[in-house]
LOTOR-896589 format. One record per residue (C-alpha): residue in three letters; x, y, z; residue number from 1. Coordinates in Angstrom, 2 decimals. Layout:
ALA_X_Y_Z_NUM
...
This chain:
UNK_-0.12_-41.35_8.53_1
UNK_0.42_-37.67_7.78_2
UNK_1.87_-38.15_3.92_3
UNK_-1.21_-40.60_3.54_4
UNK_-3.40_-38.33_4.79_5
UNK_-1.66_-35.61_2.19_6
UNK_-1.83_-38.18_-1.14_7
UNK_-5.51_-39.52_-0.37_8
UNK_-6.36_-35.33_-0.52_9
UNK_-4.04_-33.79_-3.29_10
UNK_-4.66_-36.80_-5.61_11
UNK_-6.93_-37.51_-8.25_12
UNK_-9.68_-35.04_-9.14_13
UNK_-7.76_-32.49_-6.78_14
UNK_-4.93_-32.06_-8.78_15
UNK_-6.74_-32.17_-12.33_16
UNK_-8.94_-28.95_-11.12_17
UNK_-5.22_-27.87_-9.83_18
UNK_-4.36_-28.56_-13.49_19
UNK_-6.92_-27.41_-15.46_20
UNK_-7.37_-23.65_-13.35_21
UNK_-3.17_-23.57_-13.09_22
UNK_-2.04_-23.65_-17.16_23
UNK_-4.36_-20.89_-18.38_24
UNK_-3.30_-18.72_-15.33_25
UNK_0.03_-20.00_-16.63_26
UNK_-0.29_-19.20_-20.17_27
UNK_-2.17_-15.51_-19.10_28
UNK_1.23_-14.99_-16.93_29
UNK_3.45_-15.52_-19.65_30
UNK_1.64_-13.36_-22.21_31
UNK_1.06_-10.83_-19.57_32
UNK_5.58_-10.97_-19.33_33
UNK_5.68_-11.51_-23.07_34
UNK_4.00_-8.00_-23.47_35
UNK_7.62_-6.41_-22.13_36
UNK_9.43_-9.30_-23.37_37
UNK_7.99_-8.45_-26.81_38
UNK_9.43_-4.80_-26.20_39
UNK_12.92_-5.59_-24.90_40
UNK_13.45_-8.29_-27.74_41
UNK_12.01_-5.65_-30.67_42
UNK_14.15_-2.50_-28.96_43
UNK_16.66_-4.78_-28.66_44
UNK_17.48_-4.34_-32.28_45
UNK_18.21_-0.57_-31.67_46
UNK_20.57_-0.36_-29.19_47
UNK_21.72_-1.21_-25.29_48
UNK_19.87_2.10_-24.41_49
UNK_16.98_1.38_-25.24_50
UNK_16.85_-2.35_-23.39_51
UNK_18.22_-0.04_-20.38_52
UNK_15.62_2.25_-20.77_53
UNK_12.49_-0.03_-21.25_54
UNK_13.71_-2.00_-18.45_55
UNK_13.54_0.67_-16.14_56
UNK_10.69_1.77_-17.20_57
UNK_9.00_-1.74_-17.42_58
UNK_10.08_-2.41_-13.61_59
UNK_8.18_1.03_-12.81_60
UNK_4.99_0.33_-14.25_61
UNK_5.67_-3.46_-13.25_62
UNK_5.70_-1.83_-9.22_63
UNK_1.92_-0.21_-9.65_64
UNK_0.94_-3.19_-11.34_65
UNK_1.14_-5.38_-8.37_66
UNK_-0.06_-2.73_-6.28_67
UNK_-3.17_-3.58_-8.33_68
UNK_-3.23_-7.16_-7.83_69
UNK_-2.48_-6.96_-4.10_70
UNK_-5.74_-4.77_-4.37_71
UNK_-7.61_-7.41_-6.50_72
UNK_-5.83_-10.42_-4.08_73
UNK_-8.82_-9.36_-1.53_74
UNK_-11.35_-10.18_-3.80_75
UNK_-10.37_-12.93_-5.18_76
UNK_-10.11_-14.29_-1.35_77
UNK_-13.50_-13.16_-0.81_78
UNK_-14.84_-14.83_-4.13_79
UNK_-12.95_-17.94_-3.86_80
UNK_-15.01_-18.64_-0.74_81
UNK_-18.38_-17.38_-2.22_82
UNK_-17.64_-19.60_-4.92_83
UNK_-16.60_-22.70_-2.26_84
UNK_-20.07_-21.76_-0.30_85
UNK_-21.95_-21.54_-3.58_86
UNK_-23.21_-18.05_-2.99_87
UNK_-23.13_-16.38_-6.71_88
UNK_-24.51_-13.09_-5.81_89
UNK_-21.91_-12.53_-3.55_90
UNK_-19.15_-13.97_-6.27_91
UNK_-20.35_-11.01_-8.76_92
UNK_-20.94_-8.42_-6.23_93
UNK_-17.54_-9.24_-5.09_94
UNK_-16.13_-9.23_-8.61_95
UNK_-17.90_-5.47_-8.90_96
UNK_-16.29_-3.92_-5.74_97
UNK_-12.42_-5.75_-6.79_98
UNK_-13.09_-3.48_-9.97_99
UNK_-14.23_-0.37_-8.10_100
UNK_-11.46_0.14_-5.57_101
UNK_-8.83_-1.69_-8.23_102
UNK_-9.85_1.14_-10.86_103
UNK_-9.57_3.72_-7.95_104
UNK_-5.86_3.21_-7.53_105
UNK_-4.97_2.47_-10.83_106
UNK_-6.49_6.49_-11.09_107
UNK_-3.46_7.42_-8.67_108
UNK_-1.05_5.56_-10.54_109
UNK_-2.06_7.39_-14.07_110
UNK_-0.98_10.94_-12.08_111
UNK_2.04_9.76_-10.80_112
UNK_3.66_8.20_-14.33_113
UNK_2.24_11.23_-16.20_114
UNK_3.73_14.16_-13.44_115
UNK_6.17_12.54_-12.51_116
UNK_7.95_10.13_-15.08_117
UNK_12.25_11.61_-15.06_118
UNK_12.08_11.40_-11.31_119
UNK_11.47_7.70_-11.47_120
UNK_13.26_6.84_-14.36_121
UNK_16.45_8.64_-12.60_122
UNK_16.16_6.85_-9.41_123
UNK_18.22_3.65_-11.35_124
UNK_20.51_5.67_-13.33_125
UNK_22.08_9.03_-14.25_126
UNK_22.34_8.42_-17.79_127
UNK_20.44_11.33_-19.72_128
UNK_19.42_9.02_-22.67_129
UNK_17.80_6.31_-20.61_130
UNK_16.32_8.66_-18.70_131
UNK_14.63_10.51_-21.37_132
UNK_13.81_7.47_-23.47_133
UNK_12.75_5.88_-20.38_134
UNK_10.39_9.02_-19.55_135
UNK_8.60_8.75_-22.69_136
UNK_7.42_5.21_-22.64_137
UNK_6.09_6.21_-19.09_138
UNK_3.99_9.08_-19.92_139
UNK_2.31_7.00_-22.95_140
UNK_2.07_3.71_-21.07_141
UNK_0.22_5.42_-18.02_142
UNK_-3.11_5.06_-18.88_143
UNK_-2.53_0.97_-19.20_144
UNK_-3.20_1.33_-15.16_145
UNK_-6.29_1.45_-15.71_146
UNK_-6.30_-1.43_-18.44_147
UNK_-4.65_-3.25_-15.99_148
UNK_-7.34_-2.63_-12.89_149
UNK_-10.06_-3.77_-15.37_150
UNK_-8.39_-7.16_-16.54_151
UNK_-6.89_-8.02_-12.95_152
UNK_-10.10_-7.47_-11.17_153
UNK_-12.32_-10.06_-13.73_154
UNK_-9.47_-12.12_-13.92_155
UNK_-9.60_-12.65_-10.53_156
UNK_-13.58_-13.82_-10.43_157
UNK_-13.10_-15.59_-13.43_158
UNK_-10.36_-17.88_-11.69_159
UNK_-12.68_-18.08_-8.81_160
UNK_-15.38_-19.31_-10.38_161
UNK_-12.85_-21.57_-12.32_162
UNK_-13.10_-20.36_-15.77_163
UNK_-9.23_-18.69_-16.01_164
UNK_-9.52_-20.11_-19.96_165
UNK_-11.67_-17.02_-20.57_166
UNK_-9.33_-14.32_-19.68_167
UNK_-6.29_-16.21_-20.88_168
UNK_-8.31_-16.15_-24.52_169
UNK_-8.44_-12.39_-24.56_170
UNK_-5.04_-11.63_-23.09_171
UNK_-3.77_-13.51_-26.32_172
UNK_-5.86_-11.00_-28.49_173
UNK_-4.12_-8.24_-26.65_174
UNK_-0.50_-9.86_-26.83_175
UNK_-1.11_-10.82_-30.54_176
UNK_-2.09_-7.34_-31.37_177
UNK_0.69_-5.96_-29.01_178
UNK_3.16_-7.55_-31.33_179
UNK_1.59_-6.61_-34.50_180
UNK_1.29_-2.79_-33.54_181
UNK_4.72_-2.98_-32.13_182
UNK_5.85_-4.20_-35.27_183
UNK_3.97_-1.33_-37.18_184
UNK_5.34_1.62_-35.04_185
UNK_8.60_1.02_-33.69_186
UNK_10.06_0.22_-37.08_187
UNK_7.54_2.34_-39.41_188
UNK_5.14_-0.37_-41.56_189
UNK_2.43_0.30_-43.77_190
UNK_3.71_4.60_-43.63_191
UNK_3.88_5.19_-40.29_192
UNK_6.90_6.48_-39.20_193
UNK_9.75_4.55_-37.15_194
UNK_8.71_5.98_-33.36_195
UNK_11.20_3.57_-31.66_196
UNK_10.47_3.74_-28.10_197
UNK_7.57_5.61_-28.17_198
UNK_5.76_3.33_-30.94_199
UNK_5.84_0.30_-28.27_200
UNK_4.17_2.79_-25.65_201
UNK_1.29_3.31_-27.78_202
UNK_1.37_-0.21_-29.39_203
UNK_1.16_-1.68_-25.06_204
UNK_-1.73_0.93_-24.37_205
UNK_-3.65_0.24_-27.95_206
UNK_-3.23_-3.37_-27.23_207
UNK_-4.80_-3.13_-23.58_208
UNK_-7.56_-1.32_-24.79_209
UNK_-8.59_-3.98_-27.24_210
UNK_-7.89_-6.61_-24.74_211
UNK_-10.15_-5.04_-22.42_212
UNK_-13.32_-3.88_-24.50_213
UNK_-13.17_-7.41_-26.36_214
UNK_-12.79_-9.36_-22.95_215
UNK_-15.93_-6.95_-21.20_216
UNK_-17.70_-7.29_-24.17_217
UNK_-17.73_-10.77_-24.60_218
UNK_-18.79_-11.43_-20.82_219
UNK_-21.93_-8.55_-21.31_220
UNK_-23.05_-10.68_-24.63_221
UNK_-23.05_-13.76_-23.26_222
UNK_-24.63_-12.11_-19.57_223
UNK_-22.06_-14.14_-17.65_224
UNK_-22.47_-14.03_-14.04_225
UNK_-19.47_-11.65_-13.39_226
UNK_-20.82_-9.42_-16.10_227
UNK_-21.83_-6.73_-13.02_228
UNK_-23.77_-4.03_-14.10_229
UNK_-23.67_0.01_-12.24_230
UNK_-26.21_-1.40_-9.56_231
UNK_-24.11_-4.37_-8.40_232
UNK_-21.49_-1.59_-7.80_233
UNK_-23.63_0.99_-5.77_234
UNK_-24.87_-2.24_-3.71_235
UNK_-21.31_-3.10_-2.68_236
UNK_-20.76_0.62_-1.68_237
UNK_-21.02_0.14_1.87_238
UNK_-19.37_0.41_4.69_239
UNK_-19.36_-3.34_6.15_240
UNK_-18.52_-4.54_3.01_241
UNK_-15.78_-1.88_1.86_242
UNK_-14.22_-2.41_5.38_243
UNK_-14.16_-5.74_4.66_244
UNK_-12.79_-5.52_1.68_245
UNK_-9.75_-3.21_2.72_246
UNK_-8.89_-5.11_5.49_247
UNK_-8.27_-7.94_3.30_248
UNK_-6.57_-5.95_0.06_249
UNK_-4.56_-3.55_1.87_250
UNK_-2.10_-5.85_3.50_251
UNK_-1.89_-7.64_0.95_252
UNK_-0.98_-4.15_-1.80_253
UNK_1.25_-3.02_1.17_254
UNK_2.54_-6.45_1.00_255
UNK_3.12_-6.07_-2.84_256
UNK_4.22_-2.58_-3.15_257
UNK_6.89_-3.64_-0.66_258
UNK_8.06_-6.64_-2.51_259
UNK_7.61_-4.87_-6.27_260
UNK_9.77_-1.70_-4.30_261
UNK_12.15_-3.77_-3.20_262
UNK_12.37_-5.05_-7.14_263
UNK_12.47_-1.82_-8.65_264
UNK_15.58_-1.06_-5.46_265
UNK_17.33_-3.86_-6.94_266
UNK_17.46_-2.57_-10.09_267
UNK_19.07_0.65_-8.88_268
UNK_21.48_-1.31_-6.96_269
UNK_22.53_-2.85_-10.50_270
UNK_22.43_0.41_-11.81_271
UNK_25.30_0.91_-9.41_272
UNK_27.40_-1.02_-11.49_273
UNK_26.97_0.80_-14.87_274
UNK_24.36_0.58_-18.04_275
UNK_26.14_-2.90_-18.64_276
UNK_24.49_-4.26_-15.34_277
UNK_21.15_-2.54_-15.60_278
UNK_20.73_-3.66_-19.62_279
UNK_21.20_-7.46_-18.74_280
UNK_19.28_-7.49_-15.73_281
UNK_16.13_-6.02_-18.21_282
UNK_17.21_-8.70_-20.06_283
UNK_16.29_-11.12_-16.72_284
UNK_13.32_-9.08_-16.09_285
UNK_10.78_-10.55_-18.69_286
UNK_12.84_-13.84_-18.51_287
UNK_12.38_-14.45_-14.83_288
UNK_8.51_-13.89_-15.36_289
UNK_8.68_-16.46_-17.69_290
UNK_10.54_-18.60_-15.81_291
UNK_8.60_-18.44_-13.32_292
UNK_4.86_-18.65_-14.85_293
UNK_4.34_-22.06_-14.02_294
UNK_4.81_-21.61_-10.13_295
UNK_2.60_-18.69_-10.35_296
UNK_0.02_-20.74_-12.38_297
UNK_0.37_-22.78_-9.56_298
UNK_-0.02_-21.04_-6.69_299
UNK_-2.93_-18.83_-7.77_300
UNK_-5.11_-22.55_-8.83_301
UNK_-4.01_-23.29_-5.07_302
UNK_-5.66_-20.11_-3.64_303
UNK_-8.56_-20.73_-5.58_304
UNK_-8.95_-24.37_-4.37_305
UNK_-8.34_-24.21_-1.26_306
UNK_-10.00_-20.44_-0.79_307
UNK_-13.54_-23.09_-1.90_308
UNK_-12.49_-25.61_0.82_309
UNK_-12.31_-23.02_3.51_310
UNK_-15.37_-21.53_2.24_311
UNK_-17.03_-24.61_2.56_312
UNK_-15.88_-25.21_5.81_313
UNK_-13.48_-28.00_4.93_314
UNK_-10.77_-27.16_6.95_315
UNK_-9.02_-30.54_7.11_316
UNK_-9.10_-30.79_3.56_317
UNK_-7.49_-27.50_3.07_318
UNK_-4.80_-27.75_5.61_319
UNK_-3.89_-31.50_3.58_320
UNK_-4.07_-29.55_0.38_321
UNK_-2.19_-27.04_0.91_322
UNK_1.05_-29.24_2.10_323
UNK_0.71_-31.10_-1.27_324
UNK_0.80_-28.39_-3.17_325
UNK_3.99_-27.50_-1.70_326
UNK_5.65_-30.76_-2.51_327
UNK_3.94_-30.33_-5.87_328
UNK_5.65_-26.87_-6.50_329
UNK_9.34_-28.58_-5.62_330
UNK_8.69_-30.40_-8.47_331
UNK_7.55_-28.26_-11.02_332
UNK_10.31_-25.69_-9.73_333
UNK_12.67_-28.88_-10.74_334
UNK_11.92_-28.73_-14.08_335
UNK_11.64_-25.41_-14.90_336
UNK_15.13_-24.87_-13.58_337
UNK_16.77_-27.77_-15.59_338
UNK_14.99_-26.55_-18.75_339
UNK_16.01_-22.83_-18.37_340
UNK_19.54_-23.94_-18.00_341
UNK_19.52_-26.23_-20.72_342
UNK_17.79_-22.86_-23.21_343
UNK_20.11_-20.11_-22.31_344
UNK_21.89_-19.57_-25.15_345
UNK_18.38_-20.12_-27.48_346
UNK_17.38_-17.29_-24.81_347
UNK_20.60_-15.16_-25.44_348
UNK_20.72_-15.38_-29.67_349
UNK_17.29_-13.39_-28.97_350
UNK_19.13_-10.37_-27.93_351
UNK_21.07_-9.33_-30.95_352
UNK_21.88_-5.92_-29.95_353
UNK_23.97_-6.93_-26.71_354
UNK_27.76_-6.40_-26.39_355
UNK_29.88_-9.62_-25.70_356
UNK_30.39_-8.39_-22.30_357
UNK_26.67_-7.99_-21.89_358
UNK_26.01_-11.29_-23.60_359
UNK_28.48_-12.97_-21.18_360
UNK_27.23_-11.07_-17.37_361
UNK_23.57_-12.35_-18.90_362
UNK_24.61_-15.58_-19.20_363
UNK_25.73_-15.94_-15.96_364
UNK_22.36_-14.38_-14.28_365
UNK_20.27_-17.19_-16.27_366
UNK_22.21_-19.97_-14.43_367
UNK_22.31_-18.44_-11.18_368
UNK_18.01_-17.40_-12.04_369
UNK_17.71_-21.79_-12.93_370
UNK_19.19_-22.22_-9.23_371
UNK_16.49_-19.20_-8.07_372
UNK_13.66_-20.55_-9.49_373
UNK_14.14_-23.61_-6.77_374
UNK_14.82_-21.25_-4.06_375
UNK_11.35_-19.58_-4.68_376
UNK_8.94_-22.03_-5.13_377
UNK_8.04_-23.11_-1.34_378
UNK_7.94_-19.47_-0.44_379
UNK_5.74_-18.51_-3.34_380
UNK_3.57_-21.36_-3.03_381
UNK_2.90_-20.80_0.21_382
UNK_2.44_-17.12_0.10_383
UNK_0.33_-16.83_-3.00_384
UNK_-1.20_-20.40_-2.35_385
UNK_-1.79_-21.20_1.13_386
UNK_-1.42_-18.59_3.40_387
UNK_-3.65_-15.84_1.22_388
UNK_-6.30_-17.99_0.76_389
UNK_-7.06_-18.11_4.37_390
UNK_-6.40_-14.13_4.79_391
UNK_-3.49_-14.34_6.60_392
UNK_-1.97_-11.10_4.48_393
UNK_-0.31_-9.70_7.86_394
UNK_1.96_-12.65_8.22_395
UNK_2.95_-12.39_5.12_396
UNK_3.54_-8.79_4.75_397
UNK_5.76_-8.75_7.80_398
UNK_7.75_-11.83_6.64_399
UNK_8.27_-9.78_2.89_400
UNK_9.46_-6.64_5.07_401
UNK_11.98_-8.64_7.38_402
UNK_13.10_-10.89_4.75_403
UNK_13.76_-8.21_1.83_404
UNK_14.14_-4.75_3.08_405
UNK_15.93_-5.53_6.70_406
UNK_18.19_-8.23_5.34_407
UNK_18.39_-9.25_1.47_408
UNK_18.89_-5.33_0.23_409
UNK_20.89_-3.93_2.56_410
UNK_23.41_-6.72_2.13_411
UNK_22.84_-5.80_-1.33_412
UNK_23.19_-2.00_-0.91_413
UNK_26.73_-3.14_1.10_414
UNK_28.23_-5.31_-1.69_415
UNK_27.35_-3.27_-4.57_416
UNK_28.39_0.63_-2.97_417
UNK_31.28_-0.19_-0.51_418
UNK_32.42_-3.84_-1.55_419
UNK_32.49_-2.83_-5.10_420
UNK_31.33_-6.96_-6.00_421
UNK_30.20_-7.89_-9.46_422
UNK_26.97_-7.83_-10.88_423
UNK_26.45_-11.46_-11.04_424
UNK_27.81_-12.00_-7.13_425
UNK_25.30_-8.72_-6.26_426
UNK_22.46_-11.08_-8.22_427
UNK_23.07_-14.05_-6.43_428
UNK_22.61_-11.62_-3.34_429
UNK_19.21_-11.24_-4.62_430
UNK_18.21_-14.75_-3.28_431
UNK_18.70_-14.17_0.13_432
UNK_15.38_-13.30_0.71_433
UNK_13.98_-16.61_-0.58_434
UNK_15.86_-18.35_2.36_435
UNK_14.88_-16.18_5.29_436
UNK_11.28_-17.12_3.73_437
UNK_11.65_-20.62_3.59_438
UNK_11.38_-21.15_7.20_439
UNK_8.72_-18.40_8.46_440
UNK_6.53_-19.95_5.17_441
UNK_7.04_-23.69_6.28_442
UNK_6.06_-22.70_9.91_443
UNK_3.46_-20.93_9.18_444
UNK_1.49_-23.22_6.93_445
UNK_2.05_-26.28_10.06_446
UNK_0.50_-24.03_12.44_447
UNK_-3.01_-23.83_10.45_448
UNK_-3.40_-19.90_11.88_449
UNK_-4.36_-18.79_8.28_450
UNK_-7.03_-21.31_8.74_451
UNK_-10.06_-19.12_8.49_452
UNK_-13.30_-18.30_6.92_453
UNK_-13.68_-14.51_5.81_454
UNK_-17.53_-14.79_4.43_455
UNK_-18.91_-15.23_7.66_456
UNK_-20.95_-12.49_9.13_457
């Protein structure tokens, strides 16, 4: 009775709108990892330094990034269910405040990267090169924060209002002209000079900017309903609704700056084990994004759907929905997996500039990333999916905390300083945290606690 009860809701028209909202969020996921792929693979010609270095320095900005999106994640909970109870003022006055208080931290982020940029770079790694290198590419690259607050923020109401297609157009103006520039500066085309690092620092924050101003632009022109003007913003500037708001977001950027922390922590446990380590797990970095796209895609057309059913006051429908989308995710995770494994060495002739050794400790984190890519797809499917969409971001930020900072990286921190393990053993360490997850997520979504309508006065 129950699976019946899951197929006659997840089927049909269901999972074509799952469909149709998942693959651009999809494709905008994997241009939005192709922008440091695009770096790693064109540095990659130079030298292991320089994938060390941009690798570091990707997984820095990568950390204030999803600050940015746990801030936007409150909005787009807030405008899913506008959207579901088919109130479009409060869908772009919702859209206006996401940019607002997104833009406001991406402000704190821009001081940090620019006053602050060898500190972070040498909390992974003592090496003076990578470091400075790494430093560089910081200091240029800040100001994308701020790129970043304006595309998250309308992505998010554009996904609400189920038009993703629009922002994944413009984020492949950005990624095409992110490859072209890179091309132009970090090798020296058409007279500049060869800049290296630094040209693909100022080739990503040229490339946002056009993204950005075409993307804004386009939406103003065509007077789309999230095109919110100065007024829509000083109406949302209130307390009720910025209270609101902040309850919502800040769990959920705690939640993220947690879980991106703990990232950037892994990273200096690899460093642990020398620039070999830390150069083929930036390899992974962009990789794993990639990998992982699809789920993403996935989970964030899940939010969206079942964010409208809850709005609507279809709670039944919801709870259904949300279990098939978890069997859904098991099987998409299925063939992503099999299809990474099968591609690793196309992956691996990318990377030119890697030593044999490197080539080989790479290798090995692919297959053990085609077995994590299973591991991960209940948890983030339920996270992102199910559990946001109803606001329960406390839940979730306690289960991160537990799962990754009291278990999965101090047993990391163990094996890498005192056990002296490899790199690949200290990798497949990484994964612990998806199975501490798998149960509190499972439980959590059969209890229907994150149930709950957040537009109601």
């Amino acid at each position: 009775m129950f699976l019946s009860q899951v197929l006659t809701h997840t089927r049909g028209d269901f999972v074509r709108r799952l469909i149709a909202i998942a693959l651009p969020i999809t494709l905008q996921s994997i241009m939005f990892s192709s922008r440091s792929l695009v770096d790693v693979l064109m540095l990659g010609q130079l030298g292991e330094a320089e994938i060390a270095a941009i690798g570091v320095a990707a997984r820095a900005t990568f950390v204030t990034t999803i600050m940015l999106v746990g801030v936007t994640t409150g909005g787009a909970m807030l405008t899913a269910q506008y959207w579901g109870a088919a109130d479009r003022q409060g869908v772009r006055e919702s859209t206006a405040l996401t940019w607002f208080i997104a833009t406001m931290f991406a402000l704190l982020s821009v001081l940090l990267f620019v006053f602050l940029p060898r500190e972070i770079m040498g909390l992974t790694t003592d090496s003076a090169l990578v470091i400075q290198l790494g430093s560089e590419y910081l200091i240029i690259t800040s100001v994308t924060m701020l790129v970043i607050a304006c595309i998250a923020s309308m992505a998010v109401g554009l996904r609400a209002v189920h038009q993703p297609g629009l922002s994944t157009f413009f984020s492949g103006i950005g990624i095409l002209s992110n490859v072209f520039l890179n091309w132009v500066l970090i090798f020296g085309q058409f007279g500049f000079p060869a800049m290296g690092i630094k040209g693909a620092a100022i080739a990503t924050v040229i490339s946002g900017i056009i993204e950005v101003t075409t993307l804004y632009g386009y939406l103003h022109f065509k007077k789309h309903l999230l095109a919110f003007s100065i007024s829509d913003i000083r109406t949302t500037l209130k307390i009720d609704k910025v209270s609101r708001f902040l309850k919502l977001s800040m769990p959920t950027t705690l939640n993220f700056l947690a879980w991106a922390g703990g990232l950037f922590v892994y990273h200096a446990i690899m460093g642990q084990s020398g620039v070999q380590g830390l150069a083929a797990l930036s390899v992974m970095t962009p990789v794993e994004s990639i990998s992982l796209a699809m789920l993403i895609g996935m989970a964030n057309a899940s939010a969206v759907l079942i964010g409208n059913q809850i709005g609507a006051k279809k709670y039944d429908e919801a709870f259904y929905q949300a279990v098939g989308t978890l069997f859904l995710s098991v099987l998409v995770a299925l063939v992503v997996a099999v299809a990474l494994f099968v591609s690793r060495d196309l992956v691996l002739d990318s990377f030119s500039a890697l030593s044999a050794e490197t080539r080989a400790l790479t290798d090995k984190f692919i297959v053990i990333l085609s077995l994590g890519v299973v591991l991960r797809c209940i948890p983030m499917m339920a996270i992102v999916g199910v559990l946001r969409a109803g606001g329960d971001v406390k839940f979730c930020l306690y289960q991160d905390i537990v799962a990754q900072w009291l278990i999965s990286i101090p047993l990391c921190a163990v094996a890498a300083i005192y056990w002296d393990w490899p790199p690949e053993s200290i990798y497949v360490l990484f994964l612990t945290e998806e199975l501490v997850k798998w149960g509190g997520s499972i439980y959590r979504v059969k209890s229907k606690k994150w149930l709950k309508n957040l537009i109601e006065n």
